[in-house]
PAFI-180371 format. One record per residue (C-alpha): x, y, z; residue number from 1; residue in three letters. Coordinates in nm, 2 decimals. Example, Ala and Ser with C-alpha at 12.3 -4.5 7.8 and 13.67 -1.06 7.14 Angstrom:
     px     py     pz pos code
   1.23  -0.45   0.78   1  ALA
   1.37  -0.11   0.71   2  SER
REM end
This chain:
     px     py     pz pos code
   0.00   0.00   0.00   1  UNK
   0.30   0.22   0.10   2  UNK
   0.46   0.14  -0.25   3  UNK
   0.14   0.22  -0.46   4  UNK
   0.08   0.56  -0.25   5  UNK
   0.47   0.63  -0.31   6  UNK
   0.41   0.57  -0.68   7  UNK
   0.06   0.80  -0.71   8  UNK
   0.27   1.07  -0.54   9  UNK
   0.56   1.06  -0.79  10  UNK
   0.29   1.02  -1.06  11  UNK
   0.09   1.38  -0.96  12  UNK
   0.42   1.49  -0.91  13  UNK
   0.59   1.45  -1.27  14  UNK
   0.19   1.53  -1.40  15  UNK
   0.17   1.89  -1.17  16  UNK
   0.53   1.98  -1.16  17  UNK
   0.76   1.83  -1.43  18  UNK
   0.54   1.83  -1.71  19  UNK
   0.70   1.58  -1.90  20  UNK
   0.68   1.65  -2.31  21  UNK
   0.45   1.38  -2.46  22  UNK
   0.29   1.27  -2.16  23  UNK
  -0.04   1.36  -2.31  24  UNK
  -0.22   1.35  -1.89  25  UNK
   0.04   1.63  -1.81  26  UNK
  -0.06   1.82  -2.14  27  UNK
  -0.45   1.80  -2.04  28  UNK
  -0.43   1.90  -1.67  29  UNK
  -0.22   2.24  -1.82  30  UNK
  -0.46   2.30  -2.06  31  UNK
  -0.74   2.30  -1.87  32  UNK
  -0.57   2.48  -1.58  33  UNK
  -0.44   2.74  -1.79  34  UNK
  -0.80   2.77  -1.92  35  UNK
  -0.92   2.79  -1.60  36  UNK
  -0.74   3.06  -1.49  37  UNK
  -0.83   3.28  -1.84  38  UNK
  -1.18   3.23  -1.75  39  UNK
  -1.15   3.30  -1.40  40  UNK
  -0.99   3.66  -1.47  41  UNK
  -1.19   3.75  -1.75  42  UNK
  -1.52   3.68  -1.50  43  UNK
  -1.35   3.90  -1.25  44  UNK
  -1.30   4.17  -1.51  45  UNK
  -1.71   4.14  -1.59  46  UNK
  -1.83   4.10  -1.31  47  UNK
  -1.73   4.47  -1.22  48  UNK
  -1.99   4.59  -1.53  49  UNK
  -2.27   4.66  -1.29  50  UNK
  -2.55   4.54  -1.58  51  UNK
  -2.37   4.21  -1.61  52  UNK
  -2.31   4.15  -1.30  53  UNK
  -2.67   4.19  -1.23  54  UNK
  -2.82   3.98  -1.52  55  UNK
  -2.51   3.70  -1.49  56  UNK
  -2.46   3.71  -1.11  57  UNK
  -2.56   3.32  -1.12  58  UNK
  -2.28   3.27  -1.39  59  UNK
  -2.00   3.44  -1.20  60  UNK
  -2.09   3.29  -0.88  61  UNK
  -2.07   2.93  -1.06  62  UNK
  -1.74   3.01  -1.20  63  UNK
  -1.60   3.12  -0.87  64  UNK
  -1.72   2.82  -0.66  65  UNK
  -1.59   2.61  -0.94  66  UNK
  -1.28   2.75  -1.00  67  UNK
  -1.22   2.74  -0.61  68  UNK
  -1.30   2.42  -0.57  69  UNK
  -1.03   2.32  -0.83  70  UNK
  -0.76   2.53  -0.77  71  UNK
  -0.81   2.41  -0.39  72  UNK
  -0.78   2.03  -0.48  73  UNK
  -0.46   2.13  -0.70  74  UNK
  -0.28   2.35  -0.41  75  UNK
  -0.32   2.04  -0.18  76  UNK
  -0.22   1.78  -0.43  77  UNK
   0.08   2.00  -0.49  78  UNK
   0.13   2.01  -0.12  79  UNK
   0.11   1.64  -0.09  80  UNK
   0.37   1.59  -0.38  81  UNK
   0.63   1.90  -0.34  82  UNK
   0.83   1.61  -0.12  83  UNK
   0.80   1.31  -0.40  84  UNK
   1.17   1.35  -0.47  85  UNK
   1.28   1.44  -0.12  86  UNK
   1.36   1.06  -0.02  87  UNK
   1.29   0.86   0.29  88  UNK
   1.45   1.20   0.57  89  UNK
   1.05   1.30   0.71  90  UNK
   1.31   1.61   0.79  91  UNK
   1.38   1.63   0.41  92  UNK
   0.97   1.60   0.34  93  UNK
   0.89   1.83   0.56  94  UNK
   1.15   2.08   0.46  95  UNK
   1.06   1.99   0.09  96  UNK
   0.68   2.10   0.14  97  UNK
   0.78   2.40   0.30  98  UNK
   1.01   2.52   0.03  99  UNK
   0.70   2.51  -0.23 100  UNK
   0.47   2.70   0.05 101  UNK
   0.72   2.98   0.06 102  UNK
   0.83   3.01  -0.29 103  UNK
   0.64   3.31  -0.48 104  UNK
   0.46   3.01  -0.69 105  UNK
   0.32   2.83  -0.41 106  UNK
   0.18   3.15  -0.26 107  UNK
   0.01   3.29  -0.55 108  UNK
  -0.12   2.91  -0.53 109  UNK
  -0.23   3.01  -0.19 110  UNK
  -0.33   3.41  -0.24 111  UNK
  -0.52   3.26  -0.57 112  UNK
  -0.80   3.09  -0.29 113  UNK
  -0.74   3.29   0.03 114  UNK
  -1.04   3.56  -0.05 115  UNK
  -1.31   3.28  -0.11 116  UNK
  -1.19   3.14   0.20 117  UNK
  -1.15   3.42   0.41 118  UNK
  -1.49   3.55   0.32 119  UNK
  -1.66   3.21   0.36 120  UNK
  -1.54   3.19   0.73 121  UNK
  -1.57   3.55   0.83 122  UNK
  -1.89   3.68   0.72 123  UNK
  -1.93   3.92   0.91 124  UNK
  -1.69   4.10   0.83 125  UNK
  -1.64   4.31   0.51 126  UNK
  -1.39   4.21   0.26 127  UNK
  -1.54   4.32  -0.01 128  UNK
  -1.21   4.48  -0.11 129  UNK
  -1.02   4.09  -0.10 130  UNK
  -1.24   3.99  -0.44 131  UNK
  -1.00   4.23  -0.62 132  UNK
  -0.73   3.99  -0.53 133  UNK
  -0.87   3.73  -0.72 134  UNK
  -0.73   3.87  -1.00 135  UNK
  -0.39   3.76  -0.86 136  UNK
  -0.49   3.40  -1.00 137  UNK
  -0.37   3.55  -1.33 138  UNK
  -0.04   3.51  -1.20 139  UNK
   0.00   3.11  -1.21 140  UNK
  -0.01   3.13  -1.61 141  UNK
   0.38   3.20  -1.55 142  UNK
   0.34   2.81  -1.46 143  UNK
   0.31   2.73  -1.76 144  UNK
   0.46   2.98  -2.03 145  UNK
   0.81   3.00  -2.02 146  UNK
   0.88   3.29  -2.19 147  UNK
   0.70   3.46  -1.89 148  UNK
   0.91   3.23  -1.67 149  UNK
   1.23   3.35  -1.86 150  UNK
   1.14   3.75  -1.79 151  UNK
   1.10   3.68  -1.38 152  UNK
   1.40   3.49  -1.39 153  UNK
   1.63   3.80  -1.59 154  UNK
   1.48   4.03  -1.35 155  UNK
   1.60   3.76  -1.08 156  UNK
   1.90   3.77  -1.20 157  UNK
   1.94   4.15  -1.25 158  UNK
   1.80   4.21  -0.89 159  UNK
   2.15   4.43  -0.78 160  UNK
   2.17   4.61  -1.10 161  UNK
   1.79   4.70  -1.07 162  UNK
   1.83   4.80  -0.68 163  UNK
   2.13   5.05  -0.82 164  UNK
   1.92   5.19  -1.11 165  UNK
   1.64   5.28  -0.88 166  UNK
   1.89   5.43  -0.66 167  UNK
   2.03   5.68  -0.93 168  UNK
   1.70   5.75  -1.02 169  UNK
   1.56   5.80  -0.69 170  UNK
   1.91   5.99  -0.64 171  UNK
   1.75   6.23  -0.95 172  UNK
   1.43   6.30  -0.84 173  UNK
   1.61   6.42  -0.51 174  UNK
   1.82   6.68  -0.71 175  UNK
   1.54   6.75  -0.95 176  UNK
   1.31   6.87  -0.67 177  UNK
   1.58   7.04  -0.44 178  UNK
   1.71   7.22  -0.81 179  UNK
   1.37   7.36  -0.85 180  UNK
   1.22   7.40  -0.47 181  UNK
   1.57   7.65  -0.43 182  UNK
   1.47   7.83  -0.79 183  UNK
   1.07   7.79  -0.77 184  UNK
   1.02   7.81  -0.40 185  UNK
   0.93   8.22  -0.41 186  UNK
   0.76   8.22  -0.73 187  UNK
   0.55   7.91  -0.68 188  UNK
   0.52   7.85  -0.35 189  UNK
   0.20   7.63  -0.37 190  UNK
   0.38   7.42  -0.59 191  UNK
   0.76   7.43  -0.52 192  UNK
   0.73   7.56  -0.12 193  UNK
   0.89   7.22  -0.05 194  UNK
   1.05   6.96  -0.17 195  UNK
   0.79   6.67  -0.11 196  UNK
   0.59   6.94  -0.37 197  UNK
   0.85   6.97  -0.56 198  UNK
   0.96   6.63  -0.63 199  UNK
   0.56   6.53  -0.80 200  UNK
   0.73   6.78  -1.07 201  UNK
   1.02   6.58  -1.06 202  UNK
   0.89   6.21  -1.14 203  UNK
   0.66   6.34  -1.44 204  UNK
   0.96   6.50  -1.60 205  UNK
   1.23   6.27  -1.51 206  UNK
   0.96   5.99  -1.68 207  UNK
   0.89   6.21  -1.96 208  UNK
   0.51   6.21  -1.89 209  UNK
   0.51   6.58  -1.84 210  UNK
   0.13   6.61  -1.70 211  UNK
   0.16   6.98  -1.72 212  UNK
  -0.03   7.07  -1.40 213  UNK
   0.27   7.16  -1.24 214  UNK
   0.57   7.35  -1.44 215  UNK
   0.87   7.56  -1.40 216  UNK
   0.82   8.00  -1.46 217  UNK
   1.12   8.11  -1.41 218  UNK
   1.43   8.09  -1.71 219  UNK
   1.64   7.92  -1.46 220  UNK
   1.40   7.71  -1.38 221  UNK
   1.28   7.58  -1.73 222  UNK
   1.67   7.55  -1.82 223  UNK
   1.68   7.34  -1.53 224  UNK
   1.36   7.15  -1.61 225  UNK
   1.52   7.10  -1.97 226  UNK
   1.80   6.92  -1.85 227  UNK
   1.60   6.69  -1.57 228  UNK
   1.41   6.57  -1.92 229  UNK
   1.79   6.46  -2.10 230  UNK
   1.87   6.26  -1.78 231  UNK
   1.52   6.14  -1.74 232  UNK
   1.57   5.99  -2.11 233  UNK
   1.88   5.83  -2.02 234  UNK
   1.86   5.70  -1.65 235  UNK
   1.49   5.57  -1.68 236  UNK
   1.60   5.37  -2.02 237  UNK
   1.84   5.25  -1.83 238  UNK
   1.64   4.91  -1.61 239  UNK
   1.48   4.89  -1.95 240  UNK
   1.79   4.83  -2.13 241  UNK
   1.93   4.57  -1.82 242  UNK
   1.62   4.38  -1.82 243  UNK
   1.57   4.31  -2.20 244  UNK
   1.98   4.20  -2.23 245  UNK
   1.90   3.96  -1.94 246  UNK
   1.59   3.80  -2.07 247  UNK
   1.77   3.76  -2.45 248  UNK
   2.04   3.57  -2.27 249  UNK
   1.78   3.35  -2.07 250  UNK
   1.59   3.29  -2.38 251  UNK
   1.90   3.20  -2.53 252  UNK
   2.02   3.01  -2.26 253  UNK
   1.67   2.84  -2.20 254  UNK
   1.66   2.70  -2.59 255  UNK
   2.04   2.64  -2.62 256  UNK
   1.97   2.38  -2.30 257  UNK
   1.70   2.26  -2.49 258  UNK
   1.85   2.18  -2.80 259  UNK
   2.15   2.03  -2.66 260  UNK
   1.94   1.81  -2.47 261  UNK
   1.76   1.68  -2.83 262  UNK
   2.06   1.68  -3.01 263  UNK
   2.20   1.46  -2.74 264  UNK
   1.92   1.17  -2.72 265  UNK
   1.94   1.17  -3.14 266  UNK
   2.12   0.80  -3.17 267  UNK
   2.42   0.89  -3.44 268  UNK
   2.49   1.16  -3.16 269  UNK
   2.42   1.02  -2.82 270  UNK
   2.82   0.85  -2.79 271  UNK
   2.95   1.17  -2.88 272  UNK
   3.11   1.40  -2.58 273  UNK
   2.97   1.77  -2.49 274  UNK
   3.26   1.90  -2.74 275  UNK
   3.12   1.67  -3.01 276  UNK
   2.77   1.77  -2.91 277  UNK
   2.82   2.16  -2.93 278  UNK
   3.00   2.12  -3.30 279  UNK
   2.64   1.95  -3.42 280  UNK
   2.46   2.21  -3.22 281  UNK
   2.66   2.49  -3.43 282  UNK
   2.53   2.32  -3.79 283  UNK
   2.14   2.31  -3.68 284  UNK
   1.95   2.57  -3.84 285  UNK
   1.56   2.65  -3.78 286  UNK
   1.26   2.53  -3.99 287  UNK
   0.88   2.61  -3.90 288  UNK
   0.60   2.38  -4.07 289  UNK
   0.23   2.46  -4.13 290  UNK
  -0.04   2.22  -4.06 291  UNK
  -0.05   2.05  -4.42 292  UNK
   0.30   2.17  -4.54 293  UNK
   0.52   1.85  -4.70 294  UNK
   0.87   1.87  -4.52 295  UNK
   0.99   1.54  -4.72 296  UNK
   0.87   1.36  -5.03 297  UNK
   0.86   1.01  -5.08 298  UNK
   1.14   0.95  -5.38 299  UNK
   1.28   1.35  -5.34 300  UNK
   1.63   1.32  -5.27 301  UNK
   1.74   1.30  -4.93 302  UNK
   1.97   1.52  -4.80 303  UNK
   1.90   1.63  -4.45 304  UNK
   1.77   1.53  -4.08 305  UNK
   1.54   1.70  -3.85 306  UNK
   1.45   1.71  -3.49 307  UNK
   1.16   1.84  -3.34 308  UNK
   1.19   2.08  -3.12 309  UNK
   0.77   2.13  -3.09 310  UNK
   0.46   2.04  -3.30 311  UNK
   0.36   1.70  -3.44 312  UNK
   0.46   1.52  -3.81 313  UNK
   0.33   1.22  -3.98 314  UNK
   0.51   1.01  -4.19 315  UNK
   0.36   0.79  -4.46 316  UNK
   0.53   0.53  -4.53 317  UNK
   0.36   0.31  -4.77 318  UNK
   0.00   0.18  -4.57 319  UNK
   0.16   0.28  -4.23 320  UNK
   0.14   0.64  -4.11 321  UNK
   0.35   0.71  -3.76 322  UNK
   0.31   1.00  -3.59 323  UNK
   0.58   1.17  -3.46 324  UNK
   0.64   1.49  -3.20 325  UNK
   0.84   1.67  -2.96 326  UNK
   1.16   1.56  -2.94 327  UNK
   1.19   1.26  -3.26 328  UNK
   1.38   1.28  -3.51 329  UNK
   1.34   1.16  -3.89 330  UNK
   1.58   1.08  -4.17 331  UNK
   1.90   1.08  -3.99 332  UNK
   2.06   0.81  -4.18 333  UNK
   2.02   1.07  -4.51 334  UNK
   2.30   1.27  -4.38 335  UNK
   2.55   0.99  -4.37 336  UNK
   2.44   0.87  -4.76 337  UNK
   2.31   1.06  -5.09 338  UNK
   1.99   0.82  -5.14 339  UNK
   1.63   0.95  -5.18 340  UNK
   1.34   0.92  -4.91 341  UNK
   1.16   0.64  -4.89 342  UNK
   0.80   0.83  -4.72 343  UNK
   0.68   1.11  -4.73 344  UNK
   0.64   1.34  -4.43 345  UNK
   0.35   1.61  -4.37 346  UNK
   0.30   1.84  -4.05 347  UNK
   0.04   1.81  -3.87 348  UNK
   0.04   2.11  -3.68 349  UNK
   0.24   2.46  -3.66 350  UNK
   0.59   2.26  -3.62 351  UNK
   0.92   2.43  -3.49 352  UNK
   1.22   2.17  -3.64 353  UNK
   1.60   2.17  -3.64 354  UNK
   1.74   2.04  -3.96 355  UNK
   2.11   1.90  -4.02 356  UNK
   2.23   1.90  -4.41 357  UNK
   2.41   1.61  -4.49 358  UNK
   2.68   1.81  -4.63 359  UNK
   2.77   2.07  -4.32 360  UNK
   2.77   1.70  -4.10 361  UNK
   3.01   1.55  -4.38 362  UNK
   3.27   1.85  -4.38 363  UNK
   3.27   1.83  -3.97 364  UNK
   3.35   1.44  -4.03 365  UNK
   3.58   1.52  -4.25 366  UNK
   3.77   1.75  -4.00 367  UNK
   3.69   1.56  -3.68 368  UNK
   3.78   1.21  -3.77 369  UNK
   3.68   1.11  -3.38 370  UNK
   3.32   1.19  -3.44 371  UNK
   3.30   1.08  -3.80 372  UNK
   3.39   0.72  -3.63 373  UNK
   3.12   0.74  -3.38 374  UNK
   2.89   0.86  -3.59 375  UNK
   2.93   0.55  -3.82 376  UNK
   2.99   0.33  -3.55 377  UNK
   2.64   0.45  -3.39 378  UNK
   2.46   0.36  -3.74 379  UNK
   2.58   0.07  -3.82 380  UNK
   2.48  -0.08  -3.45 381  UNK
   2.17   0.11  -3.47 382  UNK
   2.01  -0.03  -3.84 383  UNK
   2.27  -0.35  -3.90 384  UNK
   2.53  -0.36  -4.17 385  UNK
   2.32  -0.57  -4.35 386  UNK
   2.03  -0.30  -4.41 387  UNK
   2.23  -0.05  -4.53 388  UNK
   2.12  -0.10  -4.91 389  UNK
   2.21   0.09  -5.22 390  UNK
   1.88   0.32  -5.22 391  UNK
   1.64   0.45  -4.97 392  UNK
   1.72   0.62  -4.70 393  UNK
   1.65   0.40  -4.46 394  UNK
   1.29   0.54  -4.34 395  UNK
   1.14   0.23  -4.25 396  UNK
   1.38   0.11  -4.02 397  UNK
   1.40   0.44  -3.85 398  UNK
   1.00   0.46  -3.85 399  UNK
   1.02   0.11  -3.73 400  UNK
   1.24   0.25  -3.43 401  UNK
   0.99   0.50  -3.35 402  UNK
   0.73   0.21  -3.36 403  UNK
   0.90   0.01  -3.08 404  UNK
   1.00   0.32  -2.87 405  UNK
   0.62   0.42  -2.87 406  UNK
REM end
């Protein structure tokens, strides 16, 4: 019983929290949580239209009961799992569950139900104002789209250089408003008697939003406002400019990981070391496929390889018709042999692949002699010497791989 609960956990765990590509239970439970969550946030947006929130007030209220009732049964199953690879320690579990209640995604997990709650159990009260926080449900999409995941982890990462920009440009407003309280201060003294007044003037021009309600008379004083609005251009652009460098190089980062980890489960590469692996990585080049579009056809000469890096292909291959996705790869014996294909391939959805030309892989053989032996020594394991006939390029022995791995 011990062993079967122990198993469940790690199940939820890998469905929840890893999200392993292909597992199509995983890919359900995301899309119908991230649905969720769209619907939830657009009803709290509505709801605040007082004539539909009068004629759908049934509606919202379904949606909320719902949608708390879900996200309640996921916040304890994830709970119950955060420890699944903790071990045997109950110091380890424990400390595991905690880590996931105190991590800013297991409190928006929390913060996501705490108004329901809080107004279920204290009804006298009025928290009227704790609905509004509902909205903060919108927040757990970063789950699940890692580009948003990528931008909270640059500004992570940029945290000290952030901290010093907003201390120059606090620094700024400080001068701005003393510069113009010491100018302003007997012209203006509604406006600029002090320099709390003073420094209102000083974030609208430092920003460049220049409201206009409150502005410099004096010469001296618009000299001095002209120059705030030079440094405002610069020093404002300046967490702008720190935070879009750090999320290109997680982006990059995040796909170059990515890739290395597909290039490095592809068969003809997978005996090759992380020099090897980063020399392949360097020849890839991008292809994106419509729904419909032919990537390969059947007797077309074959010439190149392709991984998937997302979306879904089918190959037809005589009566058969395999479907391949995340992660497969097709016609990687054409890059070790001019022969034509022996099916024809079609995407099924908006594909993202990484294709390898036969001749880029040959010239790196030619110069790496050490991979150009694994690489063969890797095929010829992989199909048998005896299959490696004059023509074809092999697609039914690789489709027949794909077969047994499935």
């Amino acid at each position: 019983m011990a062993m079967s609960t122990s198993r469940l956990r790690l199940r939820l765990f890998e469905i929840l929290e890893e999200g392993r590509i292909g597992d199509p239970v995983s890919t359900a439970v995301d899309r119908v949580l991230i649905a969720l969550i769209v619907v939830n946030v657009a009803a709290v947006v509505l709801e605040t239209v007082d004539w539909l929130g009068a004629r759908y007030r049934a509606v919202f209220d379904a949606v909320e009961w719902i949608s708390v009732a879900i996200f309640s049964v996921e916040y304890a199953l994830r709970v119950w799992v955060a420890d699944a690879r903790a071990g045997p320690d109950p110091r380890a579990r424990r400390a595991a569950r905690a880590r996931y209640c105190l991590r800013p995604s297991g409190l928006i997990d929390l913060l996501a139900i705490a108004p329901f709650y809080a107004s279920l159990f204290l009804p006298t009260v009025d928290l009227r104002f704790l609905r509004m926080f509902r909205l903060v449900r919108f927040l757990k999409l970063a789950r699940y789209s890692p580009a948003l995941g990528s931008l909270l982890q640059a500004i992570a990462s940029e945290s000290r250089a952030l901290v010093a920009a907003l201390v120059i440009m606090l620094g700024l407003v400080l001068t701005a408003a003393s510069a113009l309280y010491l100018v302003e201060r007997e012209v203006q003294p509604d406006r600029f008697g002090t320099i709390p007044d003073a420094m209102w003037w000083a974030v609208a021009t430092l920003t460049t939003v220049g409201y206009g309600d409150v502005i410099p008379a004096t010469a001296l004083g618009k000299v001095i406002g002209g120059l705030v609005m030079v440094f405002g251009l610069a020093m404002f652009a300046l967490p702008i400019g720190i935070v879009a460098t750090s999320f290109a190089q997680e982006i990059h980062r995040r796909e170059f990981v990515v890739t290395w980890g597909m290039v490095a489960k592809v068969p003809l590469f997978s005996g090759l070391n992380a020099s090897g692996i980063a020399d392949v990585m360097r020849l890839l080049t991008a292809r994106v496929a419509e729904p419909g579009e032919i990537i390969a056809h059947e007797g077309d000469e074959a010439h190149s390889m392709y991984i998937i890096a997302s979306g879904r292909v089918e190959v037809l291959l005589g009566s058969d018709t395999v479907e391949l996705s995340d992660g497969d790869v097709f016609g990687e014996i054409a890059v070790l042999r001019s022969s034509r294909r022996s099916a024809t391939v079609r995407a099924i959805e908006h594909s993202r692949l990484l294709a390898l030309d036969a001749v880029d892989l040959q010239r790196l053989m030619d110069f790496q002699p050490t991979i150009a032996e694994q690489v063969w020594q890797v095929a010829a394991e992989r199909v048998g010497a005896e299959n490696l006939t004059p023509d074809g390029d092999l697609a039914r022995e690789e489709i027949s791989g794909h077969k047994r791995e499935r």
